[in-house]
Backbone as CSV, one residue per row, in Angstrom:
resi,resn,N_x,N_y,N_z,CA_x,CA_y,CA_z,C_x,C_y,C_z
1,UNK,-2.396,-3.157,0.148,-2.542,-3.877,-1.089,-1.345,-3.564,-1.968
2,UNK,-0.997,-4.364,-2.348,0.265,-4.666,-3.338,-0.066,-4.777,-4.971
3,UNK,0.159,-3.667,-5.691,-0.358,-3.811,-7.201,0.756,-4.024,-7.920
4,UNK,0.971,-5.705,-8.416,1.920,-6.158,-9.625,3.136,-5.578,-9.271
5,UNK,3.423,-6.633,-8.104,4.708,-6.654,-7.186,5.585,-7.124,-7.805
6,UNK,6.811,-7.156,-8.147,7.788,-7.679,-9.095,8.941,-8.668,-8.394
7,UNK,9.258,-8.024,-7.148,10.162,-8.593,-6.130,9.784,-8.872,-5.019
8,UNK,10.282,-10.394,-4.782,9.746,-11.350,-3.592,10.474,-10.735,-2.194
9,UNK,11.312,-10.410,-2.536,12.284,-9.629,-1.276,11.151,-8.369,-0.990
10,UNK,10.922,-7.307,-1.500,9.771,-6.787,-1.321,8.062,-6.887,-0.859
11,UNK,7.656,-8.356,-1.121,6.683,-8.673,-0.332,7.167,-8.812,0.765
12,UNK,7.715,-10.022,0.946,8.483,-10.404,2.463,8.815,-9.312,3.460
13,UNK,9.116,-8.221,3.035,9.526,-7.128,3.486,8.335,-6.332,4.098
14,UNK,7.369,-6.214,3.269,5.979,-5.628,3.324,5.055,-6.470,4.029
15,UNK,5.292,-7.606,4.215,4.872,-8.295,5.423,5.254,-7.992,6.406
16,UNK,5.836,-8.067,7.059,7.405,-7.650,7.936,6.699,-6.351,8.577
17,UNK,6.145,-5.444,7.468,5.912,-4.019,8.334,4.502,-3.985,8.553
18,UNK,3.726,-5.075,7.420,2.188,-4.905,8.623,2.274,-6.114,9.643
19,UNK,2.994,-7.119,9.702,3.229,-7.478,10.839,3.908,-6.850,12.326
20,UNK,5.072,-6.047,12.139,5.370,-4.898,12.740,4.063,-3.910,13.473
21,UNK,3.703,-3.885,12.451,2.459,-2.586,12.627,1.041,-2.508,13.203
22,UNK,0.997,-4.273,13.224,-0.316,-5.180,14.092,-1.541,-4.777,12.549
23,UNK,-1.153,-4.494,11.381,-2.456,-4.607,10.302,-3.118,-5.454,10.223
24,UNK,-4.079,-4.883,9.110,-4.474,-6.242,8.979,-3.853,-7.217,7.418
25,UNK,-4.373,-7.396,6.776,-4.312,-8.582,5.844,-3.564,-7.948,4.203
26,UNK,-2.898,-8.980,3.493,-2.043,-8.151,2.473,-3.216,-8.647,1.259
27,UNK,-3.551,-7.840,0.688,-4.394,-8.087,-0.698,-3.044,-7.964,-2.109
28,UNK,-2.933,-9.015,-2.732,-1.911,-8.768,-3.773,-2.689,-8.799,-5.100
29,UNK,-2.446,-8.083,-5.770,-2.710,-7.843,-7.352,-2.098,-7.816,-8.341
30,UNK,-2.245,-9.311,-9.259,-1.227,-9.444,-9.951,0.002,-9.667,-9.392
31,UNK,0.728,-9.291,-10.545,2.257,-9.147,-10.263,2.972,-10.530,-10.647
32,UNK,4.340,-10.910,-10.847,5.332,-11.734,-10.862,6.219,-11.755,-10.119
33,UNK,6.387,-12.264,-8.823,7.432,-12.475,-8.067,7.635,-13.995,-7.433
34,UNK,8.991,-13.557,-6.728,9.310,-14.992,-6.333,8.778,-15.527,-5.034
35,UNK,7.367,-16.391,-4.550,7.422,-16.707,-3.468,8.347,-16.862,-2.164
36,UNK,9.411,-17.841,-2.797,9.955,-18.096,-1.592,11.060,-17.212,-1.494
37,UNK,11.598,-16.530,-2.162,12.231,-15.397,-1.361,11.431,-14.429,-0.652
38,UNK,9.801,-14.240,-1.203,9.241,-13.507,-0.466,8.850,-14.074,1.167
39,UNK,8.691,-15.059,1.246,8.524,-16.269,2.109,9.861,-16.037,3.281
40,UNK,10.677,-16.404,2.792,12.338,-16.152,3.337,12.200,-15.030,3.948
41,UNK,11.960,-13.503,3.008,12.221,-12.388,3.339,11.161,-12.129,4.928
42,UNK,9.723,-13.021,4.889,9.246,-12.335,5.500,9.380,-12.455,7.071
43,UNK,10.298,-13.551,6.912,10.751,-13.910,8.429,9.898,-14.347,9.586
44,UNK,9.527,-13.505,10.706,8.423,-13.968,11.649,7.123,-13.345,11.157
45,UNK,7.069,-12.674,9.640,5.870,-12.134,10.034,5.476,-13.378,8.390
46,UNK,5.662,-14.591,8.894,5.165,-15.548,7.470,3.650,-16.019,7.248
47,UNK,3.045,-15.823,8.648,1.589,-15.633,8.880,1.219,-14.591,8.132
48,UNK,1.484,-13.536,7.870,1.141,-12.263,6.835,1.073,-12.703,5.360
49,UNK,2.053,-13.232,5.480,2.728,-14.059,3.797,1.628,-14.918,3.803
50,UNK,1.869,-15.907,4.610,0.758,-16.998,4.168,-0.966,-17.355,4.220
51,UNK,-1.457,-15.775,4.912,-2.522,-15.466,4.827,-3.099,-14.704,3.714
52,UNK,-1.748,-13.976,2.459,-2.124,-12.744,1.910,-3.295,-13.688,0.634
53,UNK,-3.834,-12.636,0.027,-4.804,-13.106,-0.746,-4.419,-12.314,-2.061
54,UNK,-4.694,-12.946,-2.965,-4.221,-12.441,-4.304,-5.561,-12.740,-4.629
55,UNK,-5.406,-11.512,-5.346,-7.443,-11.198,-6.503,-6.703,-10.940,-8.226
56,UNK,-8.171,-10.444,-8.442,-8.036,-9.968,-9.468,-8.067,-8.455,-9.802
57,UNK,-7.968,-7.674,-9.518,-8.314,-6.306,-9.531,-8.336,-5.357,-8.050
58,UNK,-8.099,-4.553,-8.197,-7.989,-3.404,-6.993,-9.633,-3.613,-6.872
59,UNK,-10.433,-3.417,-7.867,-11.942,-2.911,-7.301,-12.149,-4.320,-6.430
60,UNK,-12.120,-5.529,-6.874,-12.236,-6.618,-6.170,-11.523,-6.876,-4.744
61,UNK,-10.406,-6.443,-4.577,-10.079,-5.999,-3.260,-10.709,-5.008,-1.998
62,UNK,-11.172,-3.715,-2.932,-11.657,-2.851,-1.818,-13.045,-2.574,-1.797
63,UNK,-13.296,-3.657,-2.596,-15.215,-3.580,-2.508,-15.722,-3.098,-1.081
64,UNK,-14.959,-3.870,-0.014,-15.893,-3.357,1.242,-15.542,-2.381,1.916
65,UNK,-14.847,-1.493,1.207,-14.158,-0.564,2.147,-14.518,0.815,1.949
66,UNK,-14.456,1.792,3.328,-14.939,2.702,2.562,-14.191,4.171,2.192
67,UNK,-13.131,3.697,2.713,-12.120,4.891,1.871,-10.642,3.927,1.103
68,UNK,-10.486,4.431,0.050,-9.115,3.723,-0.796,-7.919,4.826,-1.091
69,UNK,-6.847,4.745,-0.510,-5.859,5.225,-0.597,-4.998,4.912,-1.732
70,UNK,-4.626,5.679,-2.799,-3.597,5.154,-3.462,-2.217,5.930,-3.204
71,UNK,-0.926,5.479,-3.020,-0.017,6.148,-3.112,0.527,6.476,-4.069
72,UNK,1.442,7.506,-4.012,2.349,7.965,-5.090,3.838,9.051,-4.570
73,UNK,5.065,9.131,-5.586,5.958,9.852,-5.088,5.858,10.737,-6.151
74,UNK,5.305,10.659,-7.717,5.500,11.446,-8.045,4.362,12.699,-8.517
75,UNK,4.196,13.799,-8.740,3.090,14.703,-8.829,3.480,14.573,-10.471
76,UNK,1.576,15.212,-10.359,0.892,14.991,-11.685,0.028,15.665,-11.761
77,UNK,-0.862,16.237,-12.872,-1.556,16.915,-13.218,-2.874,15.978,-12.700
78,UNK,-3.629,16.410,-10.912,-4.547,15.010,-10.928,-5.927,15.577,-10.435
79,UNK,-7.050,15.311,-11.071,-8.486,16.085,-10.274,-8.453,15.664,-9.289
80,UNK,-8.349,14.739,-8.159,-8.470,14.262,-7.090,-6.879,15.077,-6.233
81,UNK,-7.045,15.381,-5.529,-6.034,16.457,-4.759,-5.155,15.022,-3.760
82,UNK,-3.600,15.692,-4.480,-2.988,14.856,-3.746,-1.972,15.600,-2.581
83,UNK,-2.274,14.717,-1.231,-2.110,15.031,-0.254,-0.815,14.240,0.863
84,UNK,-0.956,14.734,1.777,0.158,13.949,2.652,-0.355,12.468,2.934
85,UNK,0.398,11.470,3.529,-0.460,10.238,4.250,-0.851,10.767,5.780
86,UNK,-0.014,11.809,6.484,-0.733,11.997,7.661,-2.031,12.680,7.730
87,UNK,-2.106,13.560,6.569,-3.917,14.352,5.958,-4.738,13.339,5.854
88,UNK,-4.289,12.709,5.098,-5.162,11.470,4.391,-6.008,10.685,5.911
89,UNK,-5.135,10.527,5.977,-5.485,9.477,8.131,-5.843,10.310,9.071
90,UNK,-5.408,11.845,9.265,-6.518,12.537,9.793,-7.918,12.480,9.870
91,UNK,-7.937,12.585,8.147,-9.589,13.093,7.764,-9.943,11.633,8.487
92,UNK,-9.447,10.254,7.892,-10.103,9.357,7.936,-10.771,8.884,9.941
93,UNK,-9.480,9.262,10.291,-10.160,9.062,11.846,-10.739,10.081,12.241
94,UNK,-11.206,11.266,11.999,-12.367,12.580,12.090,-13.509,11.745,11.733
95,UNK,-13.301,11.140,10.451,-14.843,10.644,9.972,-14.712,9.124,10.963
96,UNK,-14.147,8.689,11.579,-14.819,7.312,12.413,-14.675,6.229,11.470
97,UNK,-13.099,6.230,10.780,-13.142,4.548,10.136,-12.400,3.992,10.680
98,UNK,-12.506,2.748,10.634,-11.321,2.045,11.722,-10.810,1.010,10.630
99,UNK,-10.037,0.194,10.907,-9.065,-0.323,9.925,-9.696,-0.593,8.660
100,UNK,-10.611,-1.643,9.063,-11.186,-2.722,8.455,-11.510,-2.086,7.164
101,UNK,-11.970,-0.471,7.387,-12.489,0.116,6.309,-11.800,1.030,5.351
102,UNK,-10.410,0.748,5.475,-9.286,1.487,4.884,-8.185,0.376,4.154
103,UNK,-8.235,1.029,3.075,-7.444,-0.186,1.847,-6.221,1.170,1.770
104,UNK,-4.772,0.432,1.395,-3.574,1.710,1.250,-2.831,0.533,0.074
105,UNK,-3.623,1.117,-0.876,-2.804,0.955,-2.290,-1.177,1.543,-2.757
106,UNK,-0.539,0.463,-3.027,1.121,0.921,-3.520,1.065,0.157,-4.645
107,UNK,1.864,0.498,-5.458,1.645,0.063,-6.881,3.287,-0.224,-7.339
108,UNK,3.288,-0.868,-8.182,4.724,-1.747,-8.239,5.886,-0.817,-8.013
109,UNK,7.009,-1.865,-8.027,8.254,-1.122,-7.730,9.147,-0.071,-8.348
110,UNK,8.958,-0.358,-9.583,9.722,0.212,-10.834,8.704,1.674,-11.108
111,UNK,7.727,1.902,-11.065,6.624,2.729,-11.670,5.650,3.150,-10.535
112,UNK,5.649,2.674,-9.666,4.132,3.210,-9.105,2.958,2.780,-10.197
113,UNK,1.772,3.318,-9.293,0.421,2.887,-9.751,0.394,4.010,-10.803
114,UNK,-0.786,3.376,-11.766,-0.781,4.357,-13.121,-1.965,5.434,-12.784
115,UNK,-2.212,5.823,-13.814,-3.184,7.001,-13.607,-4.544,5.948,-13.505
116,UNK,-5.310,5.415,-14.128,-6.080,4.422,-14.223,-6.256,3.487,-12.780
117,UNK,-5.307,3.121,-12.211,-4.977,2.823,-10.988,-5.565,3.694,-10.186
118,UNK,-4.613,5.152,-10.146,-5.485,5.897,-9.290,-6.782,6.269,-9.066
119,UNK,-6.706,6.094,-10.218,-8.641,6.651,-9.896,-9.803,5.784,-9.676
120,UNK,-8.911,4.430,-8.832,-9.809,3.380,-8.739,-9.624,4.024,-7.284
121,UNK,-8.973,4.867,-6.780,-8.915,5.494,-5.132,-10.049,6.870,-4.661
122,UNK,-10.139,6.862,-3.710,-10.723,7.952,-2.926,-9.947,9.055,-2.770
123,UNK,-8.618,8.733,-2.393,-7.601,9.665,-2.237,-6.412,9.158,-2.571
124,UNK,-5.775,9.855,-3.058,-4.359,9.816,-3.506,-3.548,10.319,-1.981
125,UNK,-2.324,10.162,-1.777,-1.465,10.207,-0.926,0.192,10.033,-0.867
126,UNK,0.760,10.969,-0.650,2.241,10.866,-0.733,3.031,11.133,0.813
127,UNK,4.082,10.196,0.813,4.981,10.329,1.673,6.198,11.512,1.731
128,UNK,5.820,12.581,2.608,6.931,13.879,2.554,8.376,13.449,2.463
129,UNK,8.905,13.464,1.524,10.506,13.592,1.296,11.068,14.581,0.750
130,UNK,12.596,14.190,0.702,13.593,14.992,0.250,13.014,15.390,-1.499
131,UNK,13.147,16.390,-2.347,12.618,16.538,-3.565,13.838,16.053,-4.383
132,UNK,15.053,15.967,-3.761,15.941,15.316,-4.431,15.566,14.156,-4.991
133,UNK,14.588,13.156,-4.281,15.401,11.671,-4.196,14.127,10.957,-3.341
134,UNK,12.608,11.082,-3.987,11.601,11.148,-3.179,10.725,9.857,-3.241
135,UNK,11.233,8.966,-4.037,10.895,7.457,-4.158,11.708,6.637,-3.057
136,UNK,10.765,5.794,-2.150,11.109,4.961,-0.794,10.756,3.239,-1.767
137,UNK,11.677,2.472,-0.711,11.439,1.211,-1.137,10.346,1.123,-0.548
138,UNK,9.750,-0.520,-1.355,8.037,-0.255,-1.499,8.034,-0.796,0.071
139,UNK,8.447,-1.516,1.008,8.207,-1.697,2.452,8.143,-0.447,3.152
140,UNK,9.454,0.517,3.021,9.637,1.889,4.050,8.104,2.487,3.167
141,UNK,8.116,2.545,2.256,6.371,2.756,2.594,5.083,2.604,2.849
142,UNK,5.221,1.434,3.195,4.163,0.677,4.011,4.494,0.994,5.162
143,UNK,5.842,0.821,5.863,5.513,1.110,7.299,5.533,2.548,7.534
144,UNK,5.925,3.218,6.697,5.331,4.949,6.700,3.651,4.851,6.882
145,UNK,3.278,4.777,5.838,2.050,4.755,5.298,1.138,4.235,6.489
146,UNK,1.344,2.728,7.327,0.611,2.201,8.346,1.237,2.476,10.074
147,UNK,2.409,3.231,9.740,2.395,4.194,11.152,1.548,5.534,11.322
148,UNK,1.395,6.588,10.042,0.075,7.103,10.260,-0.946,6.666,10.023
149,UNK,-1.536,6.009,9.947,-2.550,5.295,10.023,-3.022,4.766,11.035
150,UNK,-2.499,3.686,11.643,-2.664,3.130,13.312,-1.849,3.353,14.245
């Protein structure tokens, strides 16, 4: 799920890697971007693009699901313990969920998801990087994010 995506080159892109990745379906929220560059960008994976579904709200997206991932690069003072994405997808295949029941929230490009955001999640989750320089474009983390995962 895509929260108030700003750049169409970035959907397209993020198609691209759950098409890559055999996912399933893109839930978009909000946001202002440009279709058809996202369209353009997404190349062979335009079935992704042209299936994605735009709502209104994260809760309206992951109503049926039963764990919600939100990502993040940067740490924060957070009650919910934030963890790796390969922890996160551990626990989740220990407990027996299979796709359908796993939502992986990224939150716009410029900012990430807010605090309010997060805590519409089950778990918070970050991608291990350099501490230099630890923000990924929003695709390299999707296909991070949905290589541990499936």
């Amino acid at each position: 799920m895509l929260v108030e995506p700003s750049r169409g080159a970035n959907v397209g892109a993020a198609c691209r890697a759950i098409s890559n990745m055999g996912a399933g379906e893109l839930f978009i929220v909000g946001g202002q971007y440009d279709a058809e560059e996202a369209r353009r960008t997404a190349v062979h994976a335009g079935d992704v693009f042209d299936s994605r579904r735009h709502v209104d709200s994260i809760a309206e997206a992951v109503a049926p699901c039963a764990l919600v991932v939100g990502t993040t690069s940067r740490s924060r003072p957070w009650s919910i313990p934030v963890v790796s994405v390969g922890e996160v997808f551990a626990d989740a295949r220990r407990r027996g969920l299979g796709a359908a029941q796993v939502a992986i929230v990224f939150g716009p490009e410029d900012h990430g998801l807010t605090n309010e955001q997060l805590a519409r999640c089950h778990r918070v989750a970050f991608i291990p990087t350099a501490s230099e320089y630890s923000s990924l474009n929003l695709a390299q983390a999707v296909v991070v994010c949905l290589y541990e995962w499936l």
